[in-house]
GUMI-715043 format. One record per residue (C-alpha): residue number from 1; y, x, z. Coordinates in steps of 0.5 Angstrom, whole numbers, plus 500, padded with zeros to 3 digits. Each point is the difference from the previous one (the first is absolute). Example, Ala and Ser with C-alpha at 12.3 -4.5 7.8 and 13.67 -1.06 7.14 Angstrom:
2
<pt><n>1</n><v>491</v><u>525</u><w>516</w></pt>
<pt><n>2</n><v>507</v><u>502</u><w>498</w></pt>
***
This chain:
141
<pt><n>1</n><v>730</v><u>148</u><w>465</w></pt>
<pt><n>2</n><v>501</v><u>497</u><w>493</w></pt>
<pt><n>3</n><v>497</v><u>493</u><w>497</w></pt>
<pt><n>4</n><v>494</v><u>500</u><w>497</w></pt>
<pt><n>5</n><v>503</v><u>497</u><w>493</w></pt>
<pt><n>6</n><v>495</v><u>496</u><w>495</w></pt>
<pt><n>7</n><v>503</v><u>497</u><w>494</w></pt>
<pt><n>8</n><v>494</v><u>496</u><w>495</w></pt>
<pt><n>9</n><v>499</v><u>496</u><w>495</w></pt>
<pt><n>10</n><v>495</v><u>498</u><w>497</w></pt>
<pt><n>11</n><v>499</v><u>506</u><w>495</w></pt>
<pt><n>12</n><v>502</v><u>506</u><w>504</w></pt>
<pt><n>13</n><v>502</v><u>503</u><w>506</w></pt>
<pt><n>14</n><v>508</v><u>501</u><w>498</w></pt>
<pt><n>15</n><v>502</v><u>503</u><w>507</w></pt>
<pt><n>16</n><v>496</v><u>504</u><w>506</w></pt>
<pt><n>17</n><v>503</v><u>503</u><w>505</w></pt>
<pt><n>18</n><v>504</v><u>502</u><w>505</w></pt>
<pt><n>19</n><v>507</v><u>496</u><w>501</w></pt>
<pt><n>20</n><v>505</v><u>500</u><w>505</w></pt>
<pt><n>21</n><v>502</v><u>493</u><w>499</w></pt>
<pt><n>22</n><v>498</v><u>494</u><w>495</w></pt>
<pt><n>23</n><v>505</v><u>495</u><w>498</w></pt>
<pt><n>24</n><v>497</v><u>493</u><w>496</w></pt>
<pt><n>25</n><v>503</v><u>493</u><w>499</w></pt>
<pt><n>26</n><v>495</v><u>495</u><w>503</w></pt>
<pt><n>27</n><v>500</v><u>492</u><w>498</w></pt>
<pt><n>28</n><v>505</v><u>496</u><w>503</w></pt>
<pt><n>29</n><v>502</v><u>505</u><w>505</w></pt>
<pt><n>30</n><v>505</v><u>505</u><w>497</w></pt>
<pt><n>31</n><v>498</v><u>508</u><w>500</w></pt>
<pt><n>32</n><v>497</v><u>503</u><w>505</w></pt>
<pt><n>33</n><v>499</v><u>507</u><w>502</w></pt>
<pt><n>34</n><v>494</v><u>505</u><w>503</w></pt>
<pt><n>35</n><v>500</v><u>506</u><w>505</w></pt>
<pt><n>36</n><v>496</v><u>502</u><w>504</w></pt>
<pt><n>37</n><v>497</v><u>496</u><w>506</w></pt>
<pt><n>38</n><v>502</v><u>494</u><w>496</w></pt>
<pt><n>39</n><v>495</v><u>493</u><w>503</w></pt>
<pt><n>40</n><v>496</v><u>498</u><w>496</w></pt>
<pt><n>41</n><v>502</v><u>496</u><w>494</w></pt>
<pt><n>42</n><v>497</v><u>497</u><w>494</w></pt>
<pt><n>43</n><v>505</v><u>496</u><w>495</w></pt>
<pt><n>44</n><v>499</v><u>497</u><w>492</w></pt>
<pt><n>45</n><v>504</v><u>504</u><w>496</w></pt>
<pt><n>46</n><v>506</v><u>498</u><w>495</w></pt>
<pt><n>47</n><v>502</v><u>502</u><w>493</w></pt>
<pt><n>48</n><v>504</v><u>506</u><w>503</w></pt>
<pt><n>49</n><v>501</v><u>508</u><w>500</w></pt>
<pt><n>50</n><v>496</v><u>504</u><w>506</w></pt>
<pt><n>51</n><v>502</v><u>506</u><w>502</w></pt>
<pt><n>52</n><v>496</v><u>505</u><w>504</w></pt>
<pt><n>53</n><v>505</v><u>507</u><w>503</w></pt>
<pt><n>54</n><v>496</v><u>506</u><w>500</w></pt>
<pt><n>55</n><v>500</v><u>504</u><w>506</w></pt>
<pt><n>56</n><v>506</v><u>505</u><w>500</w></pt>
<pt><n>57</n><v>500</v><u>505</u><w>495</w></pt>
<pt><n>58</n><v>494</v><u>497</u><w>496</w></pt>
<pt><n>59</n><v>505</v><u>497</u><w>495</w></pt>
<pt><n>60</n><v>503</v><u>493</u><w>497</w></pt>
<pt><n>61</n><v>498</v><u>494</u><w>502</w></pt>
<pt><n>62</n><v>494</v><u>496</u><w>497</w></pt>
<pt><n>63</n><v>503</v><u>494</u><w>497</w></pt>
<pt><n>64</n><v>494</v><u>495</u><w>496</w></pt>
<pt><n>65</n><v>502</v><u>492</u><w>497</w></pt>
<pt><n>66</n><v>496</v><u>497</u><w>504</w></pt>
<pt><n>67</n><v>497</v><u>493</u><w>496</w></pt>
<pt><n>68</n><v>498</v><u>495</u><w>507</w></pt>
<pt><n>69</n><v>494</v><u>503</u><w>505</w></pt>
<pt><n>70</n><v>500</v><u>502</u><w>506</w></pt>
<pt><n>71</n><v>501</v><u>505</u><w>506</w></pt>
<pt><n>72</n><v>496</v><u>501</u><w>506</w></pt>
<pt><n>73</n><v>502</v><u>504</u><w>506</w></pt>
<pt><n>74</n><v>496</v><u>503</u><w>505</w></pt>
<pt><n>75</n><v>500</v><u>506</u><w>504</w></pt>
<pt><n>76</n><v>505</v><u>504</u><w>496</w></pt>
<pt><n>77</n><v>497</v><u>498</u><w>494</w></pt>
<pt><n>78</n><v>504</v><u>496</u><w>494</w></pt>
<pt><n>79</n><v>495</v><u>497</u><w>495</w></pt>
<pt><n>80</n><v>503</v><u>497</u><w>494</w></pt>
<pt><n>81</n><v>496</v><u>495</u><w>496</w></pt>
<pt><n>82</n><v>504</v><u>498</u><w>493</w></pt>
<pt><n>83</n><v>497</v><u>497</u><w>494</w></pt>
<pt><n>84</n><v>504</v><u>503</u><w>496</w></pt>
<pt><n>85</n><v>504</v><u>507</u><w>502</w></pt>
<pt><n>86</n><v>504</v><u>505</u><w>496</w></pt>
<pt><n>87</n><v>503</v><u>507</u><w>502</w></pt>
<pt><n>88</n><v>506</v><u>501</u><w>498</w></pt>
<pt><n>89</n><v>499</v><u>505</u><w>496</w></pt>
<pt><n>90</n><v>495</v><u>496</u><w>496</w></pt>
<pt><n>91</n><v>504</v><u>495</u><w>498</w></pt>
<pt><n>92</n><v>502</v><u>499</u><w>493</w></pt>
<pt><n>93</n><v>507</v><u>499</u><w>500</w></pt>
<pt><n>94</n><v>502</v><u>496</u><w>494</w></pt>
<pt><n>95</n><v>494</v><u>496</u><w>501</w></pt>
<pt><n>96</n><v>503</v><u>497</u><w>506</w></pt>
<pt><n>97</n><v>507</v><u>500</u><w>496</w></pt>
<pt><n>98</n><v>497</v><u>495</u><w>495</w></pt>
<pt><n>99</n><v>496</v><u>496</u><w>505</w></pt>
<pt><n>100</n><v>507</v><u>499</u><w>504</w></pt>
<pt><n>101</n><v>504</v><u>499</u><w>494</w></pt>
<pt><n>102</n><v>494</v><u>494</u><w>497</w></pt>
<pt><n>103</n><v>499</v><u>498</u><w>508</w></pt>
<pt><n>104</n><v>507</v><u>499</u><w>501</w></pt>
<pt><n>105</n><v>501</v><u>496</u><w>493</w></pt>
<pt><n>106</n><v>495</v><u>495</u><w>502</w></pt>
<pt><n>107</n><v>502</v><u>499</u><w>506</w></pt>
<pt><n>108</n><v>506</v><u>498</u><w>498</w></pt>
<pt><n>109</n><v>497</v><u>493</u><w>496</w></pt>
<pt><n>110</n><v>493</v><u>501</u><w>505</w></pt>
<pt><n>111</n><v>499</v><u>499</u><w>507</w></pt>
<pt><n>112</n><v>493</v><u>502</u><w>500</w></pt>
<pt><n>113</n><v>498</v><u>504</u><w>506</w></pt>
<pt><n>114</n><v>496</v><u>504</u><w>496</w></pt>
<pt><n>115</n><v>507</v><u>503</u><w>496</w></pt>
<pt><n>116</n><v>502</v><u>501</u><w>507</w></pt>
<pt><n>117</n><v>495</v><u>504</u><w>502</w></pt>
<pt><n>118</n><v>501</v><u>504</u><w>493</w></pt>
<pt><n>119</n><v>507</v><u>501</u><w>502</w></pt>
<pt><n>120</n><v>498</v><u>502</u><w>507</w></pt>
<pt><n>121</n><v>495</v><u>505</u><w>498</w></pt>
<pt><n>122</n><v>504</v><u>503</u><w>494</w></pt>
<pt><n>123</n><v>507</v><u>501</u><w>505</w></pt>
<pt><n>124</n><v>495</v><u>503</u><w>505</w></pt>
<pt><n>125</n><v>497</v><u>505</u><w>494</w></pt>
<pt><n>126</n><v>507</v><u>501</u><w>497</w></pt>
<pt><n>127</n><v>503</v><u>502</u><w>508</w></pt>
<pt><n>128</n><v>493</v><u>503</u><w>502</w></pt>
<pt><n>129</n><v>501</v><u>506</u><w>493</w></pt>
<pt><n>130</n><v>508</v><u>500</u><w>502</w></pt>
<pt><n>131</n><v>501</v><u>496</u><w>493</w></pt>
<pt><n>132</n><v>504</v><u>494</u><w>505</w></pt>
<pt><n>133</n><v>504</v><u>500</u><w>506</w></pt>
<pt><n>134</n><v>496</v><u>496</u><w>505</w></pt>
<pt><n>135</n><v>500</v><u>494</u><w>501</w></pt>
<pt><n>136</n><v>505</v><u>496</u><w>504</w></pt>
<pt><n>137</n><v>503</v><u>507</u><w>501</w></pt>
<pt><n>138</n><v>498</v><u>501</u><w>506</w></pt>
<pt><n>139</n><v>493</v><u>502</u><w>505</w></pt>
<pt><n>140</n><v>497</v><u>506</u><w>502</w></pt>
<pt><n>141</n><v>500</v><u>505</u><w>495</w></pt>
***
């Protein structure tokens, strides 16, 4: 039996489907990982990479940035709530190099939380394409 997996944001479903297991970064508790017969859970999102593994033989594994939110799970259901959410595929590469290039810059004089979160989302966006290794080198890829 697979998860029931659906990824949303506000202007579209990105993902729905079937998936053998769900990995996301939750608030203040580190990535956590869904299979099947997972409790219930329900969790606020961080500015973080979600990835969803397909059932064996359907292919790569889906990977989004994910802009904060939230995730549900219940009955072998993954439901991803996200203000802002990209697929990789859709994410504009140099777009995101030039917002980390302006972020890191202005983080350097600026200690505001909203560079933060630009620097964040940009680092996610950039690991998420395969344009930056992850952050902090490490966690469930």
């Amino acid at each position: 039996m697979a998860l029931q997996v659906e990824l949303v944001s506000p202007e579209r479903i990105l993902y729905s489907g079937e998936a053998d297991m769900v990995v996301c970064r939750t608030e203040g508790g580190g990535e956590i990982a869904f299979l099947t017969g997972h409790a219930p859970f329900l969790g606020a999102l961080t500015i973080a990479q979600v990835k969803v593994v397909l059932p064996e033989g359907r292919g790569q594994p889906q990977l989004a940035a994910v802009h904060g939110g939230f995730v549900e799970v219940r009955d072998n259901r993954v439901i991803i709530l996200s203000d802002v959410a990209e697929l990789a595929a859709e994410i504009d590469v140099e777009r995101a190099r030039r917002s980390l290039a302006e972020a890191e810059r202005q983080i350097t004089t600026v200690h505001d939380v909203e560079v933060e979160a630009r620097l964040r989302r940009a680092h996610v966006r950039l690991e998420v394409a395969g344009g930056l290794s992850p952050v902090g080198g490490g966690g469930a890829h």
